[in-house]
N, C-alpha and C positions, 0 to 999 in steps of 0.2 A: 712286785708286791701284789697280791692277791685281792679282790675286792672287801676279802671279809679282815686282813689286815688292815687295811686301811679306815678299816668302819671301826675297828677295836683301841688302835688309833687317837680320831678324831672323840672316840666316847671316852678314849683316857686324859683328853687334853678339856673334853666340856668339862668332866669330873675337877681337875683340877682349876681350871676356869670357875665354880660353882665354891670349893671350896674356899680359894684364895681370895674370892672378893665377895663371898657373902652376905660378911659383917658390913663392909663398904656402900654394896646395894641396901642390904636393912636402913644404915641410917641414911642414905637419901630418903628412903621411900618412908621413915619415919619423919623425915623432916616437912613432906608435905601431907601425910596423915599422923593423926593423934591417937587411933588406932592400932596396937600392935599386933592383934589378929588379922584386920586388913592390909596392913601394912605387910607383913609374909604373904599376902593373897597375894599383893601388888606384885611385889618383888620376884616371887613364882610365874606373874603371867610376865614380865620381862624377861626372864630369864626363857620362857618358850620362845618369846621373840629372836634370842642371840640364840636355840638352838636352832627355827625356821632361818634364818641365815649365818648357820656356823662356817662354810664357805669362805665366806668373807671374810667373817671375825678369826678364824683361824690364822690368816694372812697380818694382821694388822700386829703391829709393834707395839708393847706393853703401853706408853703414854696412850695414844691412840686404842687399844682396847681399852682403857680405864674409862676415858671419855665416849667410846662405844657404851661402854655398861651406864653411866650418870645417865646419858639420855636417852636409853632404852629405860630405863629405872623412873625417872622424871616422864618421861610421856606413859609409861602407865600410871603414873597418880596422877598428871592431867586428865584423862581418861576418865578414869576410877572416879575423882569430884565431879565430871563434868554429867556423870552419869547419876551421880548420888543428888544433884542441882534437881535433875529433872522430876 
């Protein structure tokens, strides 16, 4: 397998990854903002986090990604408030 297979790949399975649990991610990230502008800002800067370690996330079994994505989703609204505090 060719390195540009494997990149076409991992960018069909972020895809899918992106679509299948989006709604999922939304309402965590709406259940710690009230916001639903910010809230899709959140959600977006999570999901750069699961693609900076797609590697990983790649490897993990659906339970386990699920809970991958809650608290990649939950530390950026941690984040997001702790920054909007300041």
């Amino acid at each position: 397998m060719t390195i540009r297979e494997i990149e076409r790949e991992q960018q069909v399975t972020l895809d899918t990854i992106y679509l299948e649990h989006r709604n999922y991610m939304l309402s965590i990230a709406r259940s710690y903002i009230d916001d639903a502008q910010v809230s899709e800002d959140v959600f977006h800067n999570a999901f750069i986090s699961v693609i900076r370690n797609q590697e990983r996330v790649m490897q993990l079994p659906p339970p386990k990604l699920k809970a991958y994505l809650l608290l990649a989703v939950r530390h950026a609204s941690i984040d997001y408030l702790r920054k909007e505090r300041r």
